[in-house]
C-alpha positions as CSV (number, residue, x, y, z in Angstrom):
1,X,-33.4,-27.8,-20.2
2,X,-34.6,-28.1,-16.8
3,X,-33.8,-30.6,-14.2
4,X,-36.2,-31.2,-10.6
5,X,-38.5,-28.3,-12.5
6,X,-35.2,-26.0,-12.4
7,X,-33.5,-24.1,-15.0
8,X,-30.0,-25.0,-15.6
9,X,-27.9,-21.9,-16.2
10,X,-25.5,-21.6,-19.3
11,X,-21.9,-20.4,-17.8
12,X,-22.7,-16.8,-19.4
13,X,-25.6,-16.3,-18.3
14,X,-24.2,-16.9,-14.6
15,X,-20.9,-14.4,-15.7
16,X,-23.5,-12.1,-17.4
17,X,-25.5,-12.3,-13.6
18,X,-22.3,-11.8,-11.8
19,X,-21.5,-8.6,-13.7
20,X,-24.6,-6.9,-13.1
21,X,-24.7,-8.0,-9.9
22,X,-20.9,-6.6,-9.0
23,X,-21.9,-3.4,-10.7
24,X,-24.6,-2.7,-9.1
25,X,-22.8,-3.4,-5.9
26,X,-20.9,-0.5,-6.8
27,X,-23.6,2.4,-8.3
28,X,-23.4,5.6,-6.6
29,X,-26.5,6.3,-3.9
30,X,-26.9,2.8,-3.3
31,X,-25.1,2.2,-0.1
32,X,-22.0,0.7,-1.7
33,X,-19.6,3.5,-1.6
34,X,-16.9,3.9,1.4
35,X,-17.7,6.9,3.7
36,X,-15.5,9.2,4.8
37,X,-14.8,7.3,7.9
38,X,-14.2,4.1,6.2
39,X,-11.4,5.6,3.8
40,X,-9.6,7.4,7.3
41,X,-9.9,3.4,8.7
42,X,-8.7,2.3,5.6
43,X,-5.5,4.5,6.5
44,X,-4.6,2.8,9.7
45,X,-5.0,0.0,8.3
46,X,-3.0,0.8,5.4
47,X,0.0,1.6,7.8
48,X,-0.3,-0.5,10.1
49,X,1.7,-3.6,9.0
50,X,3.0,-7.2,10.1
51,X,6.5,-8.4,9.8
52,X,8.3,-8.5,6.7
53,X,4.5,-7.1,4.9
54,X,5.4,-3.6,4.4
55,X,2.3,-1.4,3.8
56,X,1.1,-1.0,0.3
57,X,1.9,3.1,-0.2
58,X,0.0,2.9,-4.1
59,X,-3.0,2.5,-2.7
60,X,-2.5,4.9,0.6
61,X,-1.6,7.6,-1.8
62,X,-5.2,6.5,-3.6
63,X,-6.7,7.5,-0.4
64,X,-5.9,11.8,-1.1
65,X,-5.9,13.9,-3.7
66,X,-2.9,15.2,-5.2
67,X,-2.4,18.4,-4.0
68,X,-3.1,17.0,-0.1
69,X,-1.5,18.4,3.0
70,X,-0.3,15.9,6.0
71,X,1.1,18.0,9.2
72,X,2.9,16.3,11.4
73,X,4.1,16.9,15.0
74,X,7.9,16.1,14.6
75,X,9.5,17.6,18.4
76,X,8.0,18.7,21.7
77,X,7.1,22.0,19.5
78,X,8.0,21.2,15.9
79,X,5.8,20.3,13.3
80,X,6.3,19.4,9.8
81,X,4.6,20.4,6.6
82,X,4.4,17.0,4.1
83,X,3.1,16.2,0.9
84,X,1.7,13.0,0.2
85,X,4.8,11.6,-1.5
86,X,7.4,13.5,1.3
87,X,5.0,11.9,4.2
88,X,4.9,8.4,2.5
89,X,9.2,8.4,2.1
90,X,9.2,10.0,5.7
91,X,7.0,7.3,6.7
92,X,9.9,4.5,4.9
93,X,12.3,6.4,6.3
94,X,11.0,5.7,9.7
95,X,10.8,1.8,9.0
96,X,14.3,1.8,8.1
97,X,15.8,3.7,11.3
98,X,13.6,2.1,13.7
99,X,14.3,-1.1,12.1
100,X,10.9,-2.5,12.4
101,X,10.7,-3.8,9.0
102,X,10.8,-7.5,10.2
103,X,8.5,-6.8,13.8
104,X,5.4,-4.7,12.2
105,X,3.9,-1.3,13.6
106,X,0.5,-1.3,14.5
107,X,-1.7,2.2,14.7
108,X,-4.9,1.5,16.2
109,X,-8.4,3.7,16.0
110,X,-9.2,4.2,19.7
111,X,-12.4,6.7,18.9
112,X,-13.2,9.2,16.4
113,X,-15.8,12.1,16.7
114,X,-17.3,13.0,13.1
115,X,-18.8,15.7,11.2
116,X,-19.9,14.9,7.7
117,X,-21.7,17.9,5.6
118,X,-22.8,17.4,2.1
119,X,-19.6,16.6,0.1
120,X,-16.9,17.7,2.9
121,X,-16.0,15.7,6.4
122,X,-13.9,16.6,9.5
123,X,-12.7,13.3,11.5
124,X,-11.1,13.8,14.6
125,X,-8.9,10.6,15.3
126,X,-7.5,9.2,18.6
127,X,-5.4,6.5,17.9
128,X,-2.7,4.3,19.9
129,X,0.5,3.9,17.7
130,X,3.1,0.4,19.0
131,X,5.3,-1.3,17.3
132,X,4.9,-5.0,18.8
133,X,7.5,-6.2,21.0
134,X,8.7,-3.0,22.2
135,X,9.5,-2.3,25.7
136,X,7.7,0.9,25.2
137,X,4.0,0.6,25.4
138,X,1.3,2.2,22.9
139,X,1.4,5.7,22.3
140,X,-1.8,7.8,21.9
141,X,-2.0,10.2,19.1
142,X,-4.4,12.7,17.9
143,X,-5.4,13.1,14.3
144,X,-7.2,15.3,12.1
145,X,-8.9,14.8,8.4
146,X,-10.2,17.1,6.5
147,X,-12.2,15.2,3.1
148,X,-14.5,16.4,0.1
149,X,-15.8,14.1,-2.2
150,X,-14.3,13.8,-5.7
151,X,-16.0,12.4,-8.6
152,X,-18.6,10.4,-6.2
153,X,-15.1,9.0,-4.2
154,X,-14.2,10.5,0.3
155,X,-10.6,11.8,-0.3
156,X,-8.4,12.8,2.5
157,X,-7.3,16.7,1.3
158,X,-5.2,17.6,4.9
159,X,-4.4,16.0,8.2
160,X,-2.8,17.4,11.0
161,X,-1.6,15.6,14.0
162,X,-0.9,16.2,17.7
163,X,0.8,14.1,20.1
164,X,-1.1,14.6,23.5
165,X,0.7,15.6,26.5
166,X,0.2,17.6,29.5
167,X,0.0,20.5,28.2
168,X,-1.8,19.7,25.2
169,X,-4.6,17.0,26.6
170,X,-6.3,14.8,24.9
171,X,-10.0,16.9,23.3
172,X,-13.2,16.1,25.4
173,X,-14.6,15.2,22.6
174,X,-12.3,12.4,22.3
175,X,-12.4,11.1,25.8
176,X,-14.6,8.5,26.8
């Protein structure tokens, strides 16, 4: 049937088009797969969250493998050793006693300095952490990933985190 010297399209042969057209979207080596950088932004923006939309922890916990490692600085010279299920309820836990459930927390990529060798990646993070409102302005943090690639998929196996002070500066390689 044609109509102006165009083809009409039957309804499955436009779902049949779609199909191809969202897998190929999606084929390894084409372009379409997240880099490591994107699943560390994908993180932050996991976590950071608006009032009363609490982040989605399913799909951060989609983000590392199962046997991942998440340090954490915890006191002026404490640091805590997390899996990915202890960091996501310490992570609630946090919501809960800082009551910012129903005002949102935002942590912010500042800059990030990357090192990406065939199927493993090192990001170093600077980020600015707030919860909105707060009398207390942002606070600057200073992550570390460490990802391989799984099955064609970037997933996070370890971070580590430092909070800078004077004492422990902010890394050149961070700085502007």
């Amino acid at each position: 049937m044609k109509l102006n010297n165009h083809r009409i399209l039957t309804p499955m042969f436009v779902l049949i088009l779609l199909a191809v057209s969202a897998t190929a979207a999606v084929l390894p080596g084409d372009g379409g797969e997240k880099s490591a950088g994107d699943v560390v932004a994908e993180l932050y923006d996991i976590v950071t969250f608006k009032a009363d939309d609490l982040p989605d922890w399913q799909r951060a916990k989609s983000l590392f493998i199962a046997e991942a490692v998440i340090v954490l600085r915890t006191g002026k010279e404490e640091t805590t050793v997390f899996s990915v299920d202890d960091w996501v309820q310490d992570f609630i836990d946090f919501i809960e006693k800082a009551k910012i459930a129903d005002v949102g927390f935002t942590e912010k990529i500042i800059r990030t300095k990357s090192m990406v060798m065939g199927d493993m990646a090192q990001i170093l993070v600077l980020y600015e952490s707030s919860v909105p409102g707060s009398a207390r302005g942002p606070r600057p943090g200073v992550d570390h990933f460490s990802l391989v690639k799984k099955d064609g998929q970037w997933k996070i196996i370890a971070i580590t985190n430092e909070i800078p002070n004077a004492n422990r500066p902010i890394p050149a390689e961070l700085q502007e």
